[in-house]
Each structure stands twice: as structure tokens, then as C-alpha cells.
C-alpha positions in Angstrom: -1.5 -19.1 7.1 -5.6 -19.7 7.4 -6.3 -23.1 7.1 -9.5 -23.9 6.2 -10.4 -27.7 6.1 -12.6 -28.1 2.9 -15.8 -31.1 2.8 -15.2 -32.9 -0.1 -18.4 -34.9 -1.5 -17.2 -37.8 -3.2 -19.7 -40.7 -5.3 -17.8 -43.8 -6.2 -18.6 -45.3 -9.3 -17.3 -48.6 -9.4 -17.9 -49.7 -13.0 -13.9 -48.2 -14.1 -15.4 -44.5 -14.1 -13.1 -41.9 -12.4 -14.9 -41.5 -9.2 -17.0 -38.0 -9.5 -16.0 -35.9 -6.9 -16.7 -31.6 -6.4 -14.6 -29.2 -4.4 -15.1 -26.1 -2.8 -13.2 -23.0 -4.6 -11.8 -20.8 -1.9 -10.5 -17.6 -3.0 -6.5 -17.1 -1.7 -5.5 -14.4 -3.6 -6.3 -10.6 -3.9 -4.9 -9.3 -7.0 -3.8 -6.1 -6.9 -1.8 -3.3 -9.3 -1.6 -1.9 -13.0 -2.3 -3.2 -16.6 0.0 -6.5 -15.9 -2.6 -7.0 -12.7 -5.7 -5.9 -14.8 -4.6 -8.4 -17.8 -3.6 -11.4 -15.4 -7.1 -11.2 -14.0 -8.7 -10.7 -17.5 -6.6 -13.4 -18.9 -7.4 -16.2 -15.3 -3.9 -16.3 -15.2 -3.8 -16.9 -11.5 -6.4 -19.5 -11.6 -5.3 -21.6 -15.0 -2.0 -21.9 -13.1 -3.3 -23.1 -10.0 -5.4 -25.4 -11.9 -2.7 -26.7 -13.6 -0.7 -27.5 -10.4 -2.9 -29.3 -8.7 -4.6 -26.2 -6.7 -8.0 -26.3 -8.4 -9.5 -25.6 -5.3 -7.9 -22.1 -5.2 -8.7 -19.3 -6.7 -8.3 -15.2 -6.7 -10.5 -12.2 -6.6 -10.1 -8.7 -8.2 -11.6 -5.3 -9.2 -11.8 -2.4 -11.8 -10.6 -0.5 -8.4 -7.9 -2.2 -7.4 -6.3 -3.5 -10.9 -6.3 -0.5 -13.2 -4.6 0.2 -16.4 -2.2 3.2 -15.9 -1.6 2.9 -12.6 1.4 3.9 -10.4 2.5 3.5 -6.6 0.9 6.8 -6.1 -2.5 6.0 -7.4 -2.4 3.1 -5.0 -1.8 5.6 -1.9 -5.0 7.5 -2.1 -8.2 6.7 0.4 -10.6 5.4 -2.2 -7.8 2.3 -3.3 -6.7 2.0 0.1 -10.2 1.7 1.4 -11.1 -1.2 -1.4 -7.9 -3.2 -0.7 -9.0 -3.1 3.0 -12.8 -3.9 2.1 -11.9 -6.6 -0.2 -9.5 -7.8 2.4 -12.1 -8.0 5.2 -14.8 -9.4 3.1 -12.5 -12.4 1.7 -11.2 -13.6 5.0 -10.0 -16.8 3.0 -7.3 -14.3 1.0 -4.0 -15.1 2.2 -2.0 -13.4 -0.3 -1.7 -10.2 -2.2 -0.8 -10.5 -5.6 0.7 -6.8 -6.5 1.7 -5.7 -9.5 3.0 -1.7 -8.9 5.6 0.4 -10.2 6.2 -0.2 -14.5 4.3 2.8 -14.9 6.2 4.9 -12.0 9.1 4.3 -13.8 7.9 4.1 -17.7 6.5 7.2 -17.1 9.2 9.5 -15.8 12.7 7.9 -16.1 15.0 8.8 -19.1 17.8 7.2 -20.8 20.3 10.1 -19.8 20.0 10.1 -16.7 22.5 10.0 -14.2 23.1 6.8 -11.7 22.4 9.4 -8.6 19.0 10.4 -10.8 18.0 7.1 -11.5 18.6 6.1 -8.1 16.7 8.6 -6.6 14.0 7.5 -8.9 13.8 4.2 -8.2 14.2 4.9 -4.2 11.1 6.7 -4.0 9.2 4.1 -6.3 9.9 1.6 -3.2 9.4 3.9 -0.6 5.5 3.9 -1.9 5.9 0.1 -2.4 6.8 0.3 1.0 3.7 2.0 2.1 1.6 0.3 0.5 2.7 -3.0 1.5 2.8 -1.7 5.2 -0.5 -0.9 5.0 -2.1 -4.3 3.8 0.2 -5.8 6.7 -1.6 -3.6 9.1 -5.0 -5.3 7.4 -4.6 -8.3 7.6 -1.5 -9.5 9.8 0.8 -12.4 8.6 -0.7 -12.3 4.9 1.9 -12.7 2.0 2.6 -10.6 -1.0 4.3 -11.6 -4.0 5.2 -8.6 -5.5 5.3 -9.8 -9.6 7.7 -8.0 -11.6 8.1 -7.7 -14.7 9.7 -8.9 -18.2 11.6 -7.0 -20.9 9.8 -4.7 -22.8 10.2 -4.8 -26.7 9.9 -1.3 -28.0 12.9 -0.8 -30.7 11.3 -3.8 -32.6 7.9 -3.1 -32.8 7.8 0.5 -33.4 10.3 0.1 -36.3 8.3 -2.5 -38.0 5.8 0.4 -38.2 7.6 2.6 -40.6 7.2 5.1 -41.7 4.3 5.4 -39.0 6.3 4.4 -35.9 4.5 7.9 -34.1 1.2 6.1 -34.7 2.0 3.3 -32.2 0.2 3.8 -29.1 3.7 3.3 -27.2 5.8 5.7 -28.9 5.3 8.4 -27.3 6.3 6.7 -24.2 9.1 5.6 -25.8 10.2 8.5 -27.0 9.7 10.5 -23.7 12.6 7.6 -22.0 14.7 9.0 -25.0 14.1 5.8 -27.1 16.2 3.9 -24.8 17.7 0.5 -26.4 16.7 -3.0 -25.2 20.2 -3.2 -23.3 19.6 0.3 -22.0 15.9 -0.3 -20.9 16.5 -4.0 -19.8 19.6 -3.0 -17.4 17.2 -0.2 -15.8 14.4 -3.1 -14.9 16.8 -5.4 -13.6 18.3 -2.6 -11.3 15.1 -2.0 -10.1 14.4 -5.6 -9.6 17.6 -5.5 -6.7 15.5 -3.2 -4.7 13.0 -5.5 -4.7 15.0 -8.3 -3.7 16.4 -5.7 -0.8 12.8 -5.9 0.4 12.3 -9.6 0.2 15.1 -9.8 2.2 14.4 -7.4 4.5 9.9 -9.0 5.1 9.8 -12.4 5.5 5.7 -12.1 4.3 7.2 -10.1 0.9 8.4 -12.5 -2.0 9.2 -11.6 -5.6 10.1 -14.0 -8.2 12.2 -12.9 -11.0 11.4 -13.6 -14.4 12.8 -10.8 -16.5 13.9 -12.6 -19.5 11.0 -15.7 -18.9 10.0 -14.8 -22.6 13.1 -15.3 -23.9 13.3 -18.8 -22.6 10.2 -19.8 -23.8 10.2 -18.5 -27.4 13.2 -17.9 -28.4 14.1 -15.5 -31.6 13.3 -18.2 -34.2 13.4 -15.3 -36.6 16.0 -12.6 -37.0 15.2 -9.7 -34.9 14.6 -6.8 -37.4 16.7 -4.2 -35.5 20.2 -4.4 -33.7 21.2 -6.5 -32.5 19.5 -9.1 -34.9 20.4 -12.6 -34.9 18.1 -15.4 -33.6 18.5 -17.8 -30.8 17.0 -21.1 -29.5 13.5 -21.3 -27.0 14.9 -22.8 -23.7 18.5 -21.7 -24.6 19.2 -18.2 -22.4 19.8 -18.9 -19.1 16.7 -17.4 -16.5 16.5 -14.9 -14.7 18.0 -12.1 -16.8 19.0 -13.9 -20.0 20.2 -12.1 -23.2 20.0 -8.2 -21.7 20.5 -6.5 -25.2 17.4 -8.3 -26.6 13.5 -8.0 -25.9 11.0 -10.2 -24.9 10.1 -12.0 -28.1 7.4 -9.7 -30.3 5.2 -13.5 -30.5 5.0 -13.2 -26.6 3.3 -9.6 -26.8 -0.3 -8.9 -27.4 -1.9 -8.3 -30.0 -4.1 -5.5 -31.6 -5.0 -6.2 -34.6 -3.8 -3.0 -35.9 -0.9 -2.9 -33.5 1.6 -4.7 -31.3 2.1 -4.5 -27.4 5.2 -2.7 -26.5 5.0 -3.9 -22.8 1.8 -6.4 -21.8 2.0 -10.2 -22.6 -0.1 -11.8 -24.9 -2.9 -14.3 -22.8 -0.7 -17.5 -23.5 2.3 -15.7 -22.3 0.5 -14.3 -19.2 -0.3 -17.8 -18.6 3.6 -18.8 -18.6 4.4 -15.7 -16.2 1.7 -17.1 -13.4 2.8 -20.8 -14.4 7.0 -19.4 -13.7 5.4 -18.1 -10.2 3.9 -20.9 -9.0 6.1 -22.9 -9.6 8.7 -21.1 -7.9 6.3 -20.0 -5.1 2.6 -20.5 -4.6 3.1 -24.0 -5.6 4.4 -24.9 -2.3 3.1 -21.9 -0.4 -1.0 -23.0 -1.2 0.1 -26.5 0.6 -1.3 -26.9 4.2 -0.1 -27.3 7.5 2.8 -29.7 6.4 4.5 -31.3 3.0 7.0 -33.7 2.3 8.5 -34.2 -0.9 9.1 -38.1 -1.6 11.9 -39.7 -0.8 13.0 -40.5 -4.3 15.7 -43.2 -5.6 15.2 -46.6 -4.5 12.1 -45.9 -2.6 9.8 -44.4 -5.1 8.6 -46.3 -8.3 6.6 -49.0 -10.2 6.2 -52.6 -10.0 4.1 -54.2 -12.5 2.0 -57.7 -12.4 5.0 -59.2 -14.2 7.2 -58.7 -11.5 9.0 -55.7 -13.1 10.5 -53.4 -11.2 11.3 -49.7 -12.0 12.4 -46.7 -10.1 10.3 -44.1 -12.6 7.4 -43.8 -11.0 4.9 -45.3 -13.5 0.7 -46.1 -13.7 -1.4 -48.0 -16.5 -0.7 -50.4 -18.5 1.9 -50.2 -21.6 0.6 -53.1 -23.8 2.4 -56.0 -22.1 2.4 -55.3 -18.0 0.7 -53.3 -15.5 2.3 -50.7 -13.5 1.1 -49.8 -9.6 3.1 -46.8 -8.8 4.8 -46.3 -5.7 5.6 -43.6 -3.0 7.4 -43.4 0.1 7.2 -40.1 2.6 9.3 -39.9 5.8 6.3 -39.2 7.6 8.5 -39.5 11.4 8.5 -35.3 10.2 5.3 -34.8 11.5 4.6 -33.7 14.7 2.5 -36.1 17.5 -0.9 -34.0 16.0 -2.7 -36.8 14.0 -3.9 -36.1 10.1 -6.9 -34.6 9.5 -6.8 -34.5 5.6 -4.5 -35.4 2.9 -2.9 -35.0 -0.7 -1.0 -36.7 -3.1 0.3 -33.7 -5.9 2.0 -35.4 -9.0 3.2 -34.1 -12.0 2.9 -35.6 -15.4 6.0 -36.4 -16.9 4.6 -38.4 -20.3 1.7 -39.8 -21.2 1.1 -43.1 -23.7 -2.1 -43.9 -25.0 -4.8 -43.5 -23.0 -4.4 -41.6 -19.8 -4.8 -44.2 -16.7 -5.9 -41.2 -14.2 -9.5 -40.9 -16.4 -10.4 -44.9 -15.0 -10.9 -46.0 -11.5 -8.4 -45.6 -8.9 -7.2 -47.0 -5.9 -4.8 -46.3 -3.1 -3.3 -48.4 -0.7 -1.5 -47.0 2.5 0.8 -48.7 4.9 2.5 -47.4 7.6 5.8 -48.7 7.9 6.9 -50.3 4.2 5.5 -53.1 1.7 7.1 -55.9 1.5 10.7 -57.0 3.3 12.0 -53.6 2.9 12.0 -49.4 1.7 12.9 -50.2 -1.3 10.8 -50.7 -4.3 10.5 -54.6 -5.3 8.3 -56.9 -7.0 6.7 -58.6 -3.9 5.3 -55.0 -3.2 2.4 -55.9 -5.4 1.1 -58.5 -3.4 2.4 -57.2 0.1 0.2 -56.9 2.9 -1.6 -53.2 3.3 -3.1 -51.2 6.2 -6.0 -49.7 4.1 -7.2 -49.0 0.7 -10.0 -46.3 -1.0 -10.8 -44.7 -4.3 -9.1 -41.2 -4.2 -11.0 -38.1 -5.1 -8.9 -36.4 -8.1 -8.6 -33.0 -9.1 -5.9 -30.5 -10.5 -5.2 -31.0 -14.5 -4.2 -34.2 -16.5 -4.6 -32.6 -19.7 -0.9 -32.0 -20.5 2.7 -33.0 -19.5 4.2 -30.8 -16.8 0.5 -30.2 -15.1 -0.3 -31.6 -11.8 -3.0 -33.7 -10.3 -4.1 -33.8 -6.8 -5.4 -36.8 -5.2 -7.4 -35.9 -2.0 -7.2 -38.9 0.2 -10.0 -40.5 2.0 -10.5 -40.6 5.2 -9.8 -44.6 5.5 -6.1 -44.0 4.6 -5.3 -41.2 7.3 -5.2 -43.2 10.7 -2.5 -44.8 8.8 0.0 -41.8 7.9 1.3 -41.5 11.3 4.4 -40.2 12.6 5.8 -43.0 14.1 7.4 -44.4 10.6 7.4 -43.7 6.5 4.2 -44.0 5.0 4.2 -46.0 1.8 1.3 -45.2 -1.1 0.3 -47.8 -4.1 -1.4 -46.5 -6.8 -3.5 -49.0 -8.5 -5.3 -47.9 -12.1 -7.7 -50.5 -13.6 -9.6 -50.4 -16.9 -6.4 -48.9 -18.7 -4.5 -48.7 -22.3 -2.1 -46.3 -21.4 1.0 -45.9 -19.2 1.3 -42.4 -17.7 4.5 -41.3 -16.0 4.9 -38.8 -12.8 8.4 -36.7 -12.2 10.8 -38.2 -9.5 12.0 -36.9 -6.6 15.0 -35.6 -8.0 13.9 -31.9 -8.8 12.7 -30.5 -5.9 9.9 -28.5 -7.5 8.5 -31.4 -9.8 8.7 -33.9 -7.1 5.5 -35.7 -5.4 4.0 -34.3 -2.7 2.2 -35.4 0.5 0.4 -32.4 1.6 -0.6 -32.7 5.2 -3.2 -30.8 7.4 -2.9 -31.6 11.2 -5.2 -32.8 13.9 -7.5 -35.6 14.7 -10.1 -36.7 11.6 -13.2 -34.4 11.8 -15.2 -36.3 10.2 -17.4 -38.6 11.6 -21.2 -39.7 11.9 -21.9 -37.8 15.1 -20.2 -34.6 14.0 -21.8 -33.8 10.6 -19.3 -31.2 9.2 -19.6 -28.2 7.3 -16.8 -26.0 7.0 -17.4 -23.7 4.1 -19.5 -21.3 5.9 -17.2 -20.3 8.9 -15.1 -17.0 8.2 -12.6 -16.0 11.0 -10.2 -13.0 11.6 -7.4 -12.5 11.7 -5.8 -15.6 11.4 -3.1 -16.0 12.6 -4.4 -13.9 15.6 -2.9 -12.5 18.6 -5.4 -10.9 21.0 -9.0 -11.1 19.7 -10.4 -13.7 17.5 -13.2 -12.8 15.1 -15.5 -15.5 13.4 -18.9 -15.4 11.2 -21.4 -18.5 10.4 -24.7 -17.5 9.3 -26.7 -19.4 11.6 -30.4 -18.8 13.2 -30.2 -20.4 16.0 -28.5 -20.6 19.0 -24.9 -22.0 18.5 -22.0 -22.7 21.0 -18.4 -22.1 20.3 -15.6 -23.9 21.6 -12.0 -23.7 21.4 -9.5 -26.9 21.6 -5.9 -27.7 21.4 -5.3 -30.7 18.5 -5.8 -33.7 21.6 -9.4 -32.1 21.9 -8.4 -30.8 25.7 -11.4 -27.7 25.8 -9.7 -24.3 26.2 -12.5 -21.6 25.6 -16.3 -21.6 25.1 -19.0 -19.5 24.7 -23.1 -19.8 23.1 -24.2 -17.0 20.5 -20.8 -14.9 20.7 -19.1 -14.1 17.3 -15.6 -13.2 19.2 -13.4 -15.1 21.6 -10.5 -13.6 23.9 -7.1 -15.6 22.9 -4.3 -13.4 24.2 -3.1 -15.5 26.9 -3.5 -18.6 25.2 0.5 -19.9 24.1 1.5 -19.8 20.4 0.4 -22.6 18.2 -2.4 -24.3 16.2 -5.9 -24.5 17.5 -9.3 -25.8 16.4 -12.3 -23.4 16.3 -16.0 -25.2 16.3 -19.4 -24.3 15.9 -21.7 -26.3 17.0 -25.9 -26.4 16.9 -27.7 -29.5 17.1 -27.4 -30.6 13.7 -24.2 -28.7 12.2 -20.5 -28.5 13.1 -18.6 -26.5 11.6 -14.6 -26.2 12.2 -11.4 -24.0 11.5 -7.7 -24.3 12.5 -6.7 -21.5 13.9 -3.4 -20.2 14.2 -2.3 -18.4 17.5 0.9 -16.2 17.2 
């Protein structure tokens, strides 16, 4: 995966405002497919969820081309699509992942309720054979990227239709309904989940290929407070079916479609329900695939926490002030799972777990680092509070506080780094001044809600005699095998060079915009380029 190492401005205001900080938005992701793509983009699906988990410096791109209503899997193999992926590919060398969202309509379109197995198979077969093809060619694009091919949830067209009566043919949908042979939820449902086990034959098959399931995602979420209308009626709880399939012989909720004024969706999410879907698939996948060159979850129980100025001590990992006592929250990472590279950059992702009163994250905050432990031991304790410290800064924040279950990212400065080494755990203090509220972060005990150190490798490329400004270097591909391609819009004469992470010189060159890396070993490498005024840097990837 492309690493790009981002320069983060930060102005510290010390008078208990959250330090002011901006980030560069890189775009990742290249959404691709049919109406669910066209509707993800419309609705910033992709982008409110990577907000909300901390990934605010992420974001996607898309087209009227390349996300169309009505499209199939054969749409998607003709030049003029083809050609746009591969432009939009090539002129987004940040993009790391393809987004698709193909074959609803191949199968909407032609499949019928009475159909034999043998038919149906032979339907769905050559559905993922141009799924195939497709996804072979973007491969051929751009090497090592990722697709997430998104799926889909239930439909709900028994329900909706009916509530039409006696002008159910009116509905946009019901002729494509009717065409399937008005197929019931159970019917319908049972042919989507089939098709979903190709899919999971494919992401077993490509490494680079994932698909999170999510068929019944709206079911989980809102429930059927209300009796459904037709058969088979009944209601049940939100957050009572169990994921990924749920309750087969119902629909996704009619609440979670969209809405027309003078009709109901049969098939496309409402924009809060789109925003659910994205939020479902990064949790279960980008979250952790958008982190850097290494992560570590915390290591939870006794070694994470809070100890307040009372001498309290707490393993729920707690910041602010309730009314009475003052919370520092604390984090340990077994950091002896790095390798002998050094840390260039750093961030703490937490996720908020419950909020009282006033939220501490919007005052000024402070984290300490040690290498090694606070106090006498691992284990969280009261003397932590006043224990001896390698280094502390004012972290630069960004993400969402807004709402339990979003996340907030804390980009470390450069102070703390020499001191997350690999030689030992790294322990964190969060300090919060100025506050009226206690905030609480998720614990290490799920492994998708847990805190985060997100690690980038290599020595810190910051400094005063190497002014740094990587934003404006583009290189391809990456990870690269033979030939290394790289842009910087400079006017003047430039020289490249290529080190390992000690800084040993491999390759370099003046004024080129290509460098030979074939018989260079696999592993990570830095690219600069360098005028007299300007350096600008990339980790590069050699496979």
C-alpha cells in the first residue's frame, strides 16, 4: 500500500483552546459501479464514514462515467468505462482502493423466480466471470491495489408495492418485479445471499479482493417496530436479528429505503441508511486497512485506563473531569512489534464510548510518552500521575467527537516519536485541562473498537535543514517491481535519491522523473526530492 507521509501544520494555542490544526485530504478510494455506487457518492457515504473513524484525512473520488444508474458487469466491459477507470486510476496515484459496486442489476434484470438451480447457477456464474474481468483489469492498472467489492442488502418489494393499491403497476419498480415473477422476500433474499458465496469464493481465491457482507444490516439497525403489512407480518426489535443474513423471509425495513415523495425505493437506501452501510464497511475493513505501515491495538486489562488527581484508579479508559476528580487516561502498546526502522509519524485512534457534560477533547490537550512504563510497573496505578515521563506535546486532533461510537485521531508530534521505540511498551497519558466533562474511550476488549497506535516507519523527516513538503510528489506504481515513476511540479533543477530506512544511498539521479528498481531486494524505501529549498519524500514499497 502507498504510503504517503502527510505535513501537518499545527498552531498551539495555549489559553485551553483545542490546538488548531489542518490536514491534507488525500483521495484513497475510486468508487466504482451502479445506482448503490452513484448514491454512495451522492450521499458522501465513503467520506462521512471515514470521518467518523478517525480517517478525516481520507477521502474518495468518482464520476457520472464510472458510477451510473442502471448499470451491469457488462456495461463495465466496454472501452469508454474501461478507459475512465484506468484514467482516473492514473491521475489519482494516491487511490489505493476500488470501491465497486456491480452486478444487482445483472441479476434484477434477468433472473426469475422459476428458475431452475442449474439456471440460476448459470446466471450467477457468468455475472462473476465479468466481475472477474473487470477486477483483472484494474489489477493490471494499478498492481497490488484493493477492491472491496460492496454487496448488497435485502430488497423490499412485496411491501412497498402493495401499500400502493390499487396502483401497485404505477411504482417505478414493478415492472421489475414482476418480470422476477414477483418473487417473495424469502425467495428473493435466498437468491442474494447465494450470490453473495460466489463472492466470498473470490475473496478467497485474491488476497487484494474483500467483500463485507451486510445483507440483513437494515434489519439490525431498524428493526420492524411496526407490523409488516404483508406476509409474513409481525414486528421485531432494532439490534435483535443476528448479522450477516438475519430474518431471510423479511425485507430491509421500508424506513431504511429512499424516499420519493410520491413513491418508495424498492432497492436503494435512504442517505442515513447509506451512511450505516459505509459505517458496517469500515468498520469491518477500511478501518484498519487506511492505517499505515504498522498498528497495534492496546494492550487492554490492567494496562490501559485512568488515574485521576485523587489517586483513583480505573481500568475504563477515562478523560475530563466528572464533578469531583480528574481523569488522565492511559495506554499501553507493545511496541517490541515493531521492526528496528525508527517512527516517522504517529496516531492515537479512539473511539467514544460516552460522553458527560462537556466534551474534554474540545480543550487543550496534552500527551506524555514514556518508553518503558510509568511508575513501578505495566499496570495502571495512582503514582502514574506524577511518574517521571520521556516527553510531552499538544496533539493535533482530527476524526469526529460529535457522537458515541465515532472516532478521534490524535496525530502525535514529533517530540513524542524518538520515544516509541521498539526496544519496550510505550506508555501514553492523556492529560485534558479546562474541562466539565468526563468522556470515555472503548477498551481493548473488542478488537474493532479498541485504541490504536498507528505507526508509519523510518527515521523523523522532519527537521530544520530538510524543509518538507510531501503533498506534491505522485509516484507509480507503488508497490513497484521494475520501473518506478514519480511527478513533482518543480522548475528547477531537482535531484532524486533513493535510501533504505538507515539513510544508506541506493540510487540517484538530477532532473529524471523515473528510476530503475528491479534489482533492488523487496522492502520499504524512501523516495526524495530535493532542490535547494524543498524536500519532498515518499515511502516506497519494493515488491
Amino acid at each position: 500500500m502507498k504510503k504517503i507521509i502527510l505535513l501537518i501544520f499545527c498552531s498551539f494555542i495555549t489559553s485551553g483552546i483545542l490546538a488548531q490544526c489542518s490536514e491534507t485530504t488525500v483521495t484513497r478510494v475510486l468508487l466504482v459501479g451502479d445506482s448503490w455506487a452513484n448514491m454512495i457518492g451522492t450521499d458522501n457515504a465513503i467520506k462521512n464514514a471515514f470521518n467518523r473513524f478517525g480517517h478525516s484525512n481520507y477521502t474518495f473520488y468518482t464520476n457520472a462515467v464510472i458510477a451510473e444508474n442502471g448499470t451491469t458487469t457488462t456495461d463495465f466491459l466496454s472501452a469508454n468505462r474501461l478507459s475512465e477507470i484506468e484514467t482516473q486510476l492514473l491521475a489519482h496515484p494516491d487511490i489505493d482502493f476500488v470501491h465497486l459496486s456491480l452486478g444487482g442489476n445483472d441479476a434484477l434484470n434477468s433472473w426469475h423466480k422459476s428458475w431452475s438451480q442449474s439456471r440460476t447457477d448459470s446466471l450467477l456464474d457468468s455475472i462473476y466471470s465479468r466481475l472477474l474481468q473487470i477486477i483483472s483489469f484494474i489489477e493490471n492498472v494499478k498492481p497490488g491495489i484493493k477492491i472491496l467489492w460492496s454487496g448488497y442488502c435485502y430488497p423490499n418489494f412485496a411491501e412497498i408495492i402493495d401499500a400502493m393499491a390499487p396502483f401497485q403497476s404505477l411504482h417505478p419498480f414493478y415492472s421489475t418485479w414482476n418480470a422476477m415473477g414477483q418473487p417473495s422476500f424469502l425467495e428473493i433474499n435466498s437468491m442474494l445471499n447465494y450470490f453473495s458465496q460466489k463472492m466470498d469464493t473470490m475473496v478467497a481465491n485474491n488476497p487484494n479482493v474483500n467483500f463485507v457482507k451486510a445483507s440483513a444490516l437494515m434489519q439490525y439497525i431498524y428493526g420492524q417496530t411496526s407490523p409488516l403489512g404483508v406476509p409474513p407480518g409481525g414486528t421485531y426489535a432494532p439490534l435483535s436479528i443476528v448479522m450477516p443474513e438475519g430474518l431471510t423471509d423479511y425485507p430491509s425495513p421500508k424506513v431504511s429505503m429512499r424516499s420519493y415523495v410520491i413513491a418508495t425505493d424498492c432497492f436503494h437506501l435512504k442517505p442515513e441508511a447509506f451512511n450505516f452501510f459505509l459505517d458496517f464497511q469500515t468498520r469491518k475493513y477500511y478501518q484498519k486497512q487506511l492505517m499505515d505501515d504498522q498498528y497495534l491495538l492496546s494492550n487492554g486489562g490492567t494496562e490501559d485506563g485512568a488515574v485521576s488527581n485523587l489517586g483513583d484508579v480505573t481500568n475504563e479508559i477515562k478523560l475530563g473531569n466528572n464533578g469531583n476528580e480528574q481523569y488522565a487516561a492511559i495506554l499501553s502498546f507493545n511496541t517490541t512489534l515493531l521492526p528496528d526502522t525508527g517512527v516517522s509519524k504517529a496516531s492515537i485512534f479512539l473511539r467514544r464510548e460516552n460522553l458527560a457534560g462537556n466534551n474534554p477533547v474540545d480543550s487543550t490537550m496534552l500527551i506524555k510518552v514514556i518508553s518503558g512504563n510509568f511508575g513501578s510497573s505495566v499496570n495502571v496505578e495512582a503514582t502514574d500521575l506524577t511518574a517521571s515521563f520521556d516527553a510531552s506535546d499538544m496533539p493535533c486532533q482530527f476524526g469526529s467527537k460529535n457522537a458515541n461510537g465515532n472516532w478521534i485521531r490524535l496525530e502525535l508530534p514529533l517530540s513524542i516519536l524518538p520515544f516509541i521505540r521498539h526496544t519496550s511498551i510505550t506508555q501514553f497519558m492523556i492529560v485534558a485541562t479546562d474541562t466539565s466533562g468526563l468522556i470515555t474511550f472503548s477498551n481493548a476488549s473488542d478488537a474493532e473498537q479498541a485504541p490504536i497506535l498507528n505507526i508509519t516507519y523510518g527515521p523523523q523527516l522532519v527537521s530544520v535543514n530538510e524543509p518538507y513538503s510531501g503533498t506534491s510528489l505522485s509516484v507509480f506504481p507503488n508497490p513497484v517491481s521494475d520501473i518506478l515513476y514519480f511527478k513533482h511540479p518543480l522548475n528547477s533543477d531537482y535531484r532524486v535519491e533513493l535510501t533504505d530506512l538507515s539513510g544508506r544511498l541506493l540510487i540517484h539521479d538530477s532532473n529524471v522523473n523515473q528510476l530503475p528498481v528491479s534489482k533492488l531486494t523487496k522492502g520499504t524505501y524512501l523516495l526524495r526530492i530535493i532542490t535547494g529549498t524543498d524536500t519532498s519524500v515518499s515511502k516506497i514499497i519494493k515488491h
